[in-house]
C-alpha positions in Angstrom: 14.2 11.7 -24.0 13.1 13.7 -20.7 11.6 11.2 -18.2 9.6 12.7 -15.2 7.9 11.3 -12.5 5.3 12.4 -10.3 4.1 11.2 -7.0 2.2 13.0 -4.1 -1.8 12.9 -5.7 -4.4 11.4 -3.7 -7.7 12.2 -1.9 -8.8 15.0 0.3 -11.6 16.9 1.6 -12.3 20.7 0.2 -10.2 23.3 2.2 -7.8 20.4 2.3 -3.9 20.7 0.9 -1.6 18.5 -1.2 1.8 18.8 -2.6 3.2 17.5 -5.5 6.3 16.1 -7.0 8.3 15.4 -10.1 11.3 14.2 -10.3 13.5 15.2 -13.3 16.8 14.5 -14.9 19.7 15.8 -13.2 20.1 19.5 -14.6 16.8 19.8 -16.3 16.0 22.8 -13.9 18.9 24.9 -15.5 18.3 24.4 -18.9 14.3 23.7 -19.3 11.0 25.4 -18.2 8.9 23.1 -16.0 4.9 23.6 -15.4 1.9 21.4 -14.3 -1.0 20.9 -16.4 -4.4 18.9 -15.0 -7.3 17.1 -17.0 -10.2 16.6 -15.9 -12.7 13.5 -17.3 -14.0 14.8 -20.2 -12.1 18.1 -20.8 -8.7 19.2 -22.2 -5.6 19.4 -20.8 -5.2 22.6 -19.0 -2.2 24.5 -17.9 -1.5 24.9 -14.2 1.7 27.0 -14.0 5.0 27.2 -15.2 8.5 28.1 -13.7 11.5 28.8 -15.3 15.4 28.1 -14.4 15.6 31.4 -12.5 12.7 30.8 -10.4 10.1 32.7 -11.9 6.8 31.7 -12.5 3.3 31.3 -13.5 -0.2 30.7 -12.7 -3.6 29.8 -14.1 -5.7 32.6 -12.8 -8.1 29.4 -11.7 -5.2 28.7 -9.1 -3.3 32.1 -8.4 -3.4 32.5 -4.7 -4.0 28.8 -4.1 -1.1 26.9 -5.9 2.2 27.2 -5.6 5.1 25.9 -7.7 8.6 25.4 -6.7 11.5 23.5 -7.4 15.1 22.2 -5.8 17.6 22.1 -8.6 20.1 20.5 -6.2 17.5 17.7 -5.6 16.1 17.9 -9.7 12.5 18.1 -7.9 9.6 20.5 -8.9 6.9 20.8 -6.6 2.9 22.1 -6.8 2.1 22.7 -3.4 -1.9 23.0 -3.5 -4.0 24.7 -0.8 -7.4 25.7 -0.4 -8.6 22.9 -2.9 -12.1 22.5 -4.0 -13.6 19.9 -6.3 -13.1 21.4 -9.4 -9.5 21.1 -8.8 -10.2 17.3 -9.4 -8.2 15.9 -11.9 -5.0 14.0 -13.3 -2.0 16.3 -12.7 1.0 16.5 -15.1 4.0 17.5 -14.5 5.6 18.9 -17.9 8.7 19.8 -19.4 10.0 21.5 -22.0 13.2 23.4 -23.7 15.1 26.4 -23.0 12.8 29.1 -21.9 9.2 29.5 -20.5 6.7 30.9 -22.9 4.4 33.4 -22.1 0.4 33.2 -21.1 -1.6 32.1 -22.7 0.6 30.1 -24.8 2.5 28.8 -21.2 -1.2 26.9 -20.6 -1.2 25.2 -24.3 0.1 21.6 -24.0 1.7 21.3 -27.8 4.0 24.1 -26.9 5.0 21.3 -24.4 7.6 18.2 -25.4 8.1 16.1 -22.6 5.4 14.9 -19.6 5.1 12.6 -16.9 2.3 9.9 -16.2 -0.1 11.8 -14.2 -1.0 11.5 -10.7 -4.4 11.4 -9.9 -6.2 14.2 -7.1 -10.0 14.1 -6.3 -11.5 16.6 -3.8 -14.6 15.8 -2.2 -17.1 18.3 -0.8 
């Protein structure tokens, strides 16, 4: 069993930033993919972005330009560093884990191809 945690959500203003963590096993980043998904009340789960063992990653086009994931394999962190945000970007953020290698868009954004997840941290952005 793969246990992540995030921490960093809260509440900020549009235009605002936020940056988010997940801790992970020690090693997971050399061995699984990692990505974020978000759900919003009343919608589905919805992928974020991934990023693989080699660094290479991912992004909704909702978020490309805005969003950034990273990660510190010394440190078994993966991070969503989130900029520019605007309300729609309200949600419960996942971080997300899962096996070997990164799939491919669309199927990256598609939480069954997914086998582990945290507890979700909450963001709201208010206009």
């Amino acid at each position: 069993q793969v246990q992540l945690v995030e921490s960093g959500g809260g509440s900020v203003q549009t235009g605002g930033s936020l940056r988010l963590s997940c801790a992970a096993p020690a090693d997971i980043g050399s061995s699984y993919c990692m990505g974020w998904f978000r759900q919003a009340p009343g919608k589905e789960r919805e992928g974020v972005g991934s990023i693989n063992s080699r660094g290479r990653t991912t992004y909704a086009e909702s978020v490309k330009g805005r969003f950034t994931l990273s990660q510190d394999i010394a440190k078994n962190t993966l991070y969503l560093q989130m900029n520019s945000l605007k309300p729609d970007d309200t949600a419960v953020y996942y971080c997300a884990a899962r096996p070997r290698f990164c799939l491919n868009p669309p199927l990256a954004y598609q939480y069954e191809y997914w086998a582990y997840w945290g507890q979700g941290t909450q963001v709201t952005v208010s206009s």
